[in-house]
N, C-alpha and C positions, 0 to 999 in steps of 0.2 A: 947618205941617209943614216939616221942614227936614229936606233931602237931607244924607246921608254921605258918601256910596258916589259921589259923581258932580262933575264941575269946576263952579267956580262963580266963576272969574274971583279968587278969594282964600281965603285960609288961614282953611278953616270947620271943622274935627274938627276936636274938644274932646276929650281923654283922657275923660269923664264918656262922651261917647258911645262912644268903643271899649270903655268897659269896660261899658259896657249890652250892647254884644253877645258881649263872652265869658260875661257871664253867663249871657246866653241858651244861649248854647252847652253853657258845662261847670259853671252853677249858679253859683247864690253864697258858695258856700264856697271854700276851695283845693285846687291840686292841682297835683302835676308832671308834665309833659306827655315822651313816649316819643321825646325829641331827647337827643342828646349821652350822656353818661354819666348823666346824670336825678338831676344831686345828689348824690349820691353822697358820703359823707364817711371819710376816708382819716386814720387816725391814723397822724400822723409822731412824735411824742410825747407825754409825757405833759404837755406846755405847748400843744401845737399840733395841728388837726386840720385838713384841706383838705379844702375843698367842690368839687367835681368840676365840669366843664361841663354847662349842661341850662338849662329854661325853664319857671317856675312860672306858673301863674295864681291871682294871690290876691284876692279876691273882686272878679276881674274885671280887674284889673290886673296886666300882662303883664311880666317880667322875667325879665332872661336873665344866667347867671357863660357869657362870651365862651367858640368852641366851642378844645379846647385849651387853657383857663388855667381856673385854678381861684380861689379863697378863699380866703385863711387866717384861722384866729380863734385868740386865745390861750385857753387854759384857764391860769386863774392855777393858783398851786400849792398841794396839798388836805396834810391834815396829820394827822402818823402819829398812829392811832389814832381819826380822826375820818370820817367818808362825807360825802357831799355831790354832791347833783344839780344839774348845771347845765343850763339850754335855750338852744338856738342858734336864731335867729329871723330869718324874713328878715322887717326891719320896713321897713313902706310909711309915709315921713311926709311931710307935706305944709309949708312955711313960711307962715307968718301974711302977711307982710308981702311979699315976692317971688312968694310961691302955688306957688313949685316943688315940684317934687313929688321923690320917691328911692326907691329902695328898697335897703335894706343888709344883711347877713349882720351879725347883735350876737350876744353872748354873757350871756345874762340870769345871772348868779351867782346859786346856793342858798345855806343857810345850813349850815356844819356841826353833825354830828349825832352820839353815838355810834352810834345805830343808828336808820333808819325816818327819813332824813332826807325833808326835807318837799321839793317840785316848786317851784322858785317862780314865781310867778304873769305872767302878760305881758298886756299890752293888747289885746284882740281886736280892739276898736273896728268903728267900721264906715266903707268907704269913702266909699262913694257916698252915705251921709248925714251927708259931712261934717267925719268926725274927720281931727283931724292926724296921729294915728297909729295903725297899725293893726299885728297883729302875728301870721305866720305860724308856728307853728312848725315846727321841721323836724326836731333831736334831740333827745332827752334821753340826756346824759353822766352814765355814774352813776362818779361818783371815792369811790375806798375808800382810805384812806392818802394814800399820795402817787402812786397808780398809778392812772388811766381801765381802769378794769373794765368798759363797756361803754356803746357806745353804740347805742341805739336810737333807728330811722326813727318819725316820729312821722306823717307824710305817706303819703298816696295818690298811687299813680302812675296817672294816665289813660291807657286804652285809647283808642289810634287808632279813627277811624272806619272805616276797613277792618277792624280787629282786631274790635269790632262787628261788622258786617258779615258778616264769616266765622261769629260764635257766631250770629246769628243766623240765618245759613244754616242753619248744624248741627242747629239746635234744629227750625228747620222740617223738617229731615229725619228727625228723632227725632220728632216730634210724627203726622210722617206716615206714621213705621214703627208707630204703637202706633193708628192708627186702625182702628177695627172696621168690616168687611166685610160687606154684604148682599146673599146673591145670591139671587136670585128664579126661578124656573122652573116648566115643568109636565110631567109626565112624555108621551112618543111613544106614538102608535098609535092608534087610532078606539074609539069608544066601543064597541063590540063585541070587540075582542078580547080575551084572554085577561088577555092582560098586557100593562100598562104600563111603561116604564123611561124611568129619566133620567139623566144624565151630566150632572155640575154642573161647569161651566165655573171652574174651578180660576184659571186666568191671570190673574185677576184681584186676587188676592193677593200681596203684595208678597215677591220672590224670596229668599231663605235665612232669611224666619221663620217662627218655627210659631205657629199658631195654633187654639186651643181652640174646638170647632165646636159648638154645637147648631144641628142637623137637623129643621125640621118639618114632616110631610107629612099634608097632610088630604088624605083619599079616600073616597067613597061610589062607588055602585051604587045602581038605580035600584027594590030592594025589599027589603024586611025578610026575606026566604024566601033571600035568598041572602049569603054570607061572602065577605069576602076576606084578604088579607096582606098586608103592605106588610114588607118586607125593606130592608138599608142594609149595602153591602159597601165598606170602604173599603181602594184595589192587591186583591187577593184575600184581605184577612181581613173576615169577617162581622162586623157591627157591633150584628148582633140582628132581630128581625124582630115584629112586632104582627099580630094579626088575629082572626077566625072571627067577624066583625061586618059589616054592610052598611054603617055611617059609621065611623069613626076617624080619630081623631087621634093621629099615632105620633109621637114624640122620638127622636131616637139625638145619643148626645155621643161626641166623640171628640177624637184632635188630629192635625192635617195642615199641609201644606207644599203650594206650590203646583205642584210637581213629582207630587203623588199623584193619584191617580185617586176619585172620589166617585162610588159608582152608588146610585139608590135601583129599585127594579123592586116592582112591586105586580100582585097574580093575584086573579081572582073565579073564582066557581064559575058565573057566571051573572048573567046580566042586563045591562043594560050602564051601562056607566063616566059617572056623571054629573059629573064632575069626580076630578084628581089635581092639586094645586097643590103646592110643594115649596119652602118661604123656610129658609133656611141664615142663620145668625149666627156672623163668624170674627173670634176677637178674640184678636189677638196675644198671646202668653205668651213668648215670647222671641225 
């Protein structure tokens, strides 16, 4: 194994290995990185377009148009009557014989068309296994006559790792607004009394959203000779009520905030309370 990143008494990084780690980083594809003007290309005429200040990574290999100076490429001149697509490339090439390596801003020329001219074709290649020439694109110049009618970014511009960072917050915050809520309780008071109630702990719920509740409360008594009710009021409007059974199981649906109030209260006629359990389900609606 062989160190990068550390002194080694002489000149050891090899462009092959910094460019193993931009891939790592931003893929092996291209892309223009959120420095400078980010490429940008500026029609001065209909012979000449300037490429702006900015820093591309093309499949792993790092080049920069200096910050403040730009590009310039000619568009030769298109002819009335005829259209013609041209692409602007920043091409990566390598020399046989010296091994230097470049990368340049070309101008690949289309073929004129009267109409539905064709894109022409440029060398993908690949770096890192070796080609001499590899080929970014970055516009397509569509010329109709003798006037550039428009040019289109052909390129992705990469999101900073902070910029990241931030959506990824966001999404966690979103992800943890829309989680569903279980609250569990059992309703106050001894198995003898009358009635039972509970107040379901609300705070729990995440602050200005509403959320769609189902309510369920199972309650018995300890014989078949006697009834109860189980009721659901939610601030002071009634939500409904269930009974004249010695077991049940009640439902009540609704929707709340965690600013509201959630009562459930259950009465017998008799006997006593052999359980009141009460599980809530609150699942964000907006």
């Amino acid at each position: 194994m062989d160190i990068i990143t550390g002194y080694t008494g002489a000149a050891h990084v090899t462009a092959e290995q910094d460019r193993d780690i931009n891939i790592g980083i931003f893929g092996k594809g291209s892309c223009v990185l959120q420095t400078g003007q980010q490429l940008n290309a500026v029609v001065i005429s209909n012979n000449e377009i300037r490429i702006t200040d900015g820093v591309l990574i093309h499949q792993g290999c790092a080049a920069s148009i200096k910050k403040n100076t730009t590009n310039s490429v000619t568009i030769a001149n298109g002819s009335q009557g005829m259209k013609r697509i041209d692409l602007i490339v920043a091409r990566y090439t390598k020399n046989t014989s010296s091994k230097v390596e470049a990368v340049e801003i070309k101008v690949i020329q289309g073929t004129p068309s009267e109409s539905n001219p064709a894109v022409p074709s440029c060398t993908s290649g690949d770096i890192q296994g070796g080609d001499l020439t590899a080929d970014m694109p970055l516009y397509q110049v569509e010329i109709n006559g003798l006037t550039i009618a428009d040019v289109k970014r052909l390129f992705a511009v990469r999101r900073s790792a902070a910029e990241f960072d931030t959506e990824v917050d966001s999404a966690k915050s979103t992800l943890s607004n829309r989680e569903t809520i279980f609250i569990n309780t059992t309703a106050q008071g001894t198995d003898s009394d009358a009635y039972k109630t509970a107040t379901l702990d609300l705070s729990q719920l995440k602050a200005g959203i509403t959320y769609a509740f189902a309510l369920n409360v199972v309650s018995a008594v300890n014989g078949e000779q006697y009834s109860q009710e189980v009721s659901c009021k939610l601030n002071e409007v009634d939500m409904g009520c269930n009974g004249n059974y010695y077991k049940l199981s009640s439902t009540f649906f609704g929707k709340c905030q965690n600013s509201d109030k959630l009562y459930v209260s259950a009465f017998k006629n008799g006997g006593s309370w052999t359980g009141v359990t009460i599980r809530g389900i609150f699942i964000p609606v907006d």
